[in-house]
N, C-alpha and C positions, 0 to 999 in steps of 0.2 A: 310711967305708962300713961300714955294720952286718955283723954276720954271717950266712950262712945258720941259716934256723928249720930244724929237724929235725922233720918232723912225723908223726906217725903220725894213721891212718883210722880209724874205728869206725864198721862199718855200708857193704858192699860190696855195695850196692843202684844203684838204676836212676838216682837223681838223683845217687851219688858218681861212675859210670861215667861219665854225660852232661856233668856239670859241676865236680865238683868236682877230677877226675883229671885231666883237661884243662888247667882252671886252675891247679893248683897246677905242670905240668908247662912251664906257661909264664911264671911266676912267678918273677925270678932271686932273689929273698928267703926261697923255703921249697925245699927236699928233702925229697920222700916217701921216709921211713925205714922203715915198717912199715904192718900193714892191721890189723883183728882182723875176722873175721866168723866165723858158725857155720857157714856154706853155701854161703860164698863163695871167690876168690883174688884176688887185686891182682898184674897186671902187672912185674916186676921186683923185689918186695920180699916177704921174707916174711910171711905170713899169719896170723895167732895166733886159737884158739879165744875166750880170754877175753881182757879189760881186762888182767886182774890177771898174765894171762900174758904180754903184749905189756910192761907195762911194769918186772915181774923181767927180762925178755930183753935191753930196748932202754933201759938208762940213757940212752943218748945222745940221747933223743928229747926233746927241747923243748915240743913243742907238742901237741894231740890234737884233730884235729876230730871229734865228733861226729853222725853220720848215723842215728844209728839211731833208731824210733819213738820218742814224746816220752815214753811210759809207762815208758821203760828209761834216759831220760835220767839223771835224778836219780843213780843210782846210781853209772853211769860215769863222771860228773863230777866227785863228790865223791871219787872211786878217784883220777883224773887231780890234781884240785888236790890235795889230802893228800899225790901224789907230787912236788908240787912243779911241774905242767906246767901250761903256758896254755890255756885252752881255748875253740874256736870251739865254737859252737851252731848248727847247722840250727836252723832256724824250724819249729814254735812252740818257745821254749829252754826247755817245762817240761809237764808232762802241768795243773799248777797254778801258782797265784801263789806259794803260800806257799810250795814246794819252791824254785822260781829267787831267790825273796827270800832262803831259809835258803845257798844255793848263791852269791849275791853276796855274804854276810857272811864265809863263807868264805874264799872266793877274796880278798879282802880281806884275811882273818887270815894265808892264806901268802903274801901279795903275788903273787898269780898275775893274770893278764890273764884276762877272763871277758869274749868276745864276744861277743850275742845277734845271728845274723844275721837281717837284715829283707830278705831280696834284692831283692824287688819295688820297695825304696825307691832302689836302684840302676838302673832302670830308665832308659834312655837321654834319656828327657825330662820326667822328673819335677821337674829342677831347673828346667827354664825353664817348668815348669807353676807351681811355688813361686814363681819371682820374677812372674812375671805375676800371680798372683793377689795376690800382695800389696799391688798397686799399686791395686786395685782392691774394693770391695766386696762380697760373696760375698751372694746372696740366696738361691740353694738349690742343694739337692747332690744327683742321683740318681745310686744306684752301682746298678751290673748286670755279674753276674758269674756268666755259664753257661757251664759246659762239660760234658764225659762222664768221669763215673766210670771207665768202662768203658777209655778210651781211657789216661787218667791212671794211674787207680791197678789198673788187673786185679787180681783177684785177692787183694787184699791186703787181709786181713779185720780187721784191726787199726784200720783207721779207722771201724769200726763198733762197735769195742766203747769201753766206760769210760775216757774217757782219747783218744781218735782223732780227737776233734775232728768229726768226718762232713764236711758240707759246707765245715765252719769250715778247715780246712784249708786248701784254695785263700782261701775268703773270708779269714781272715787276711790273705791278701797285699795285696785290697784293704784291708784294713783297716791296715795299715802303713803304704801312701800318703796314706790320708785324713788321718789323724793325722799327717804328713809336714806335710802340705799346709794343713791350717787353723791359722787365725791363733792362735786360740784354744782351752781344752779342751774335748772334746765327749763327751755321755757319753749311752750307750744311753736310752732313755725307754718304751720297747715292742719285743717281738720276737713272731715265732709261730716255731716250727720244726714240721716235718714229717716224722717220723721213722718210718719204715719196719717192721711188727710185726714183723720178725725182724731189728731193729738195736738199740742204745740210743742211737746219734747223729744226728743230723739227714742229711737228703740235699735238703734245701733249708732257705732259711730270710729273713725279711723283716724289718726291723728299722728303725726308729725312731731316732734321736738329737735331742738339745737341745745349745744351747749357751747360754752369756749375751747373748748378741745376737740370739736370738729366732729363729734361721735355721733352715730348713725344707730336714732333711737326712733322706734314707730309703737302706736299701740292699736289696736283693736275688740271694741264692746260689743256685743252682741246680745240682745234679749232673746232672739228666736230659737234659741239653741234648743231642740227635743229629743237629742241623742245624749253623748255622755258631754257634762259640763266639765268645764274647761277653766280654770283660774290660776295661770302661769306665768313667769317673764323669765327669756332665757336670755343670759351674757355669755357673747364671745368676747374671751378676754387673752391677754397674751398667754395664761396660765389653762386654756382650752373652754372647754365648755361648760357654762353652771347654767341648774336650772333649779330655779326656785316655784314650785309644784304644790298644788293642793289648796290654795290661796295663803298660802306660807308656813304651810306642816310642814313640808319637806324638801332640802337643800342637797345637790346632786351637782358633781364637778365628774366628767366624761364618765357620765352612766353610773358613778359608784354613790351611795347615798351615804350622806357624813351626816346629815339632824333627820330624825324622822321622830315626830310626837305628837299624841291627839293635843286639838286647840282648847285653851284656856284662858282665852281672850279676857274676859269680860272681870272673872277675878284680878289677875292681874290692873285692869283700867281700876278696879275698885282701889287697889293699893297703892296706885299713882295718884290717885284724888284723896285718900287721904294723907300721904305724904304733903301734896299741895295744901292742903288746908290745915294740916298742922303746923307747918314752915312757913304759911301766910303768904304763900305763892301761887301766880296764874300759871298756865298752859297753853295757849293758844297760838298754834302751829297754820298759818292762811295759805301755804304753798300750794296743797292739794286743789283747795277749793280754790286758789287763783288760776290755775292751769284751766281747769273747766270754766272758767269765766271765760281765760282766754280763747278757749277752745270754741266757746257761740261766739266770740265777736268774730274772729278768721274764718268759721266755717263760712265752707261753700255747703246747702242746702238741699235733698234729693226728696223730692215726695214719695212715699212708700206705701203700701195698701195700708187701708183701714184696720186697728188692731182691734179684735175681739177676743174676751178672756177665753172663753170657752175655743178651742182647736178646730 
């Protein structure tokens, strides 16, 4: 039987309270050791202002997930490995490519476990979306993917600046599935983004893909969405029509539903990271976050009103 991971938090925000504290509190493989946040506190463990304070304090700490924006990633990470600790990634695991690239070489040079998580790829029916489409042909792909700013992210102005990703944020997550799911590589071919005259990020955006087999794939993100949200990709395939629904609860081949199950995301990523760090193995999967790379250097560019939180 392995030991408990010791792990300490960075970034005591709305997705580590919902999912990340949860999971790891039901998780008999990791003990929350410590937090850091600037603004924050963590339930039963002490709190640390900085990185560089939590881990003077907490030798004993093993592990470090990081939560916090992807523009602050880089730094914390490279604090944590040099100290010798493993370390999980919220999703996107890099504000860019070339920082999580320089951050795997690392992690590498101390032999530390470097997991990028993809959680949407843990989605309750994504795997028997994977094995059905396998067996099958894939002739096109539409992804559609709207929800509300407003509701997800309030307030939180960081996803509008340099670095924030805008819509790409949620979009990612489909885009971790997609690339789960096809058989082969697929890579951007056109984008438009629509970005907001007092943002630098996008708050929609539509997008094109190719592959070597010629298949006719589009996606579209959406922030404005204030009706019902939308987190879908539907394949026509020689074997008719799947649609993988709900942001990957639920898998449906012509209307009949074959996986339906509430999400369990975040436990599950727990037990992939400690499998990683018991096996002395990394994770880090760049296809997602390359597509979106790609996707700002192709776009064509549309200025769009001013976004304000409040409606």
């Amino acid at each position: 039987m392995h030991p408990t991971i010791k792990l300490a938090l960075v970034g005591v925000g709305e997705i580590a309270r919902n999912q990340h504290f949860p999971s790891i509190a039901r998780h008999d493989g990791f003990e929350l050791a410590a937090a850091v946040s600037r603004n924050n506190t963590a339930d039963g463990v002490t709190t640390y202002r900085t990185i560089d304070e939590m881990l003077n304090a907490c030798p004993q700490v093993d592990a470090v997930t990081l939560c916090q924006p992807p523009q602050a990633r880089f730094a914390a990470a490279i604090a944590c490995v040099e100290a010798g600790k493993h370390v999980f990634l919220e999703k996107p695991p890099g504000a860019t490519l070339a920082e999580v690239e320089a951050l795997m070489a690392k992690a590498e040079a101390h032999g530390v476990t470097l997991f990028a998580s993809w959680h949407s790829r843990f989605a309750p029916a994504v795997e028997t979306a994977k094995t059905w489409l396998k067996a099958t042909k894939i002739r096109s792909v539409d992804i559609q993917w709207r929800e509300s700013v407003r509701r997800w992210h309030p307030g939180q102005r960081w996803i509008w600046e340099p670095g924030g990703m805008g819509v790409f944020d949620p979009g990612i997550n489909a885009l971790s599935i997609f690339t789960h799911l096809m058989p082969s590589a697929v890579h951007v071919t056109s984008a438009s983004l629509e970005v907001p005259e007092d943002c630098q990020t996008p708050i929609a955006a539509s997008l094109r893909f190719g592959d070597a087999a010629g298949t006719e794939m589009q996606a579209r993100f959406d922030w404005r969405e204030e009706g019902d949200e939308v987190w879908q990709m539907a394949f026509e395939t020689d074997a008719g029509t799947a649609l993988l629904s709900g942001g990957g609860a639920v898998f449906s081949v012509n209307g009949e539903k074959l996986h339906e199950e509430p999400e369990n995301e975040y436990v599950q990523l727990y037990d992939r990271f400690n499998t990683l760090v018991h096996h002395g193995e990394s994770d880090v999967d760049l296809r997602p976050l390359t597509l979106v790379a790609d996707a700002f250097m192709l776009a064509e560019r549309r200025q769009t009103d001013a976004f304000h939180d409040a409606a």
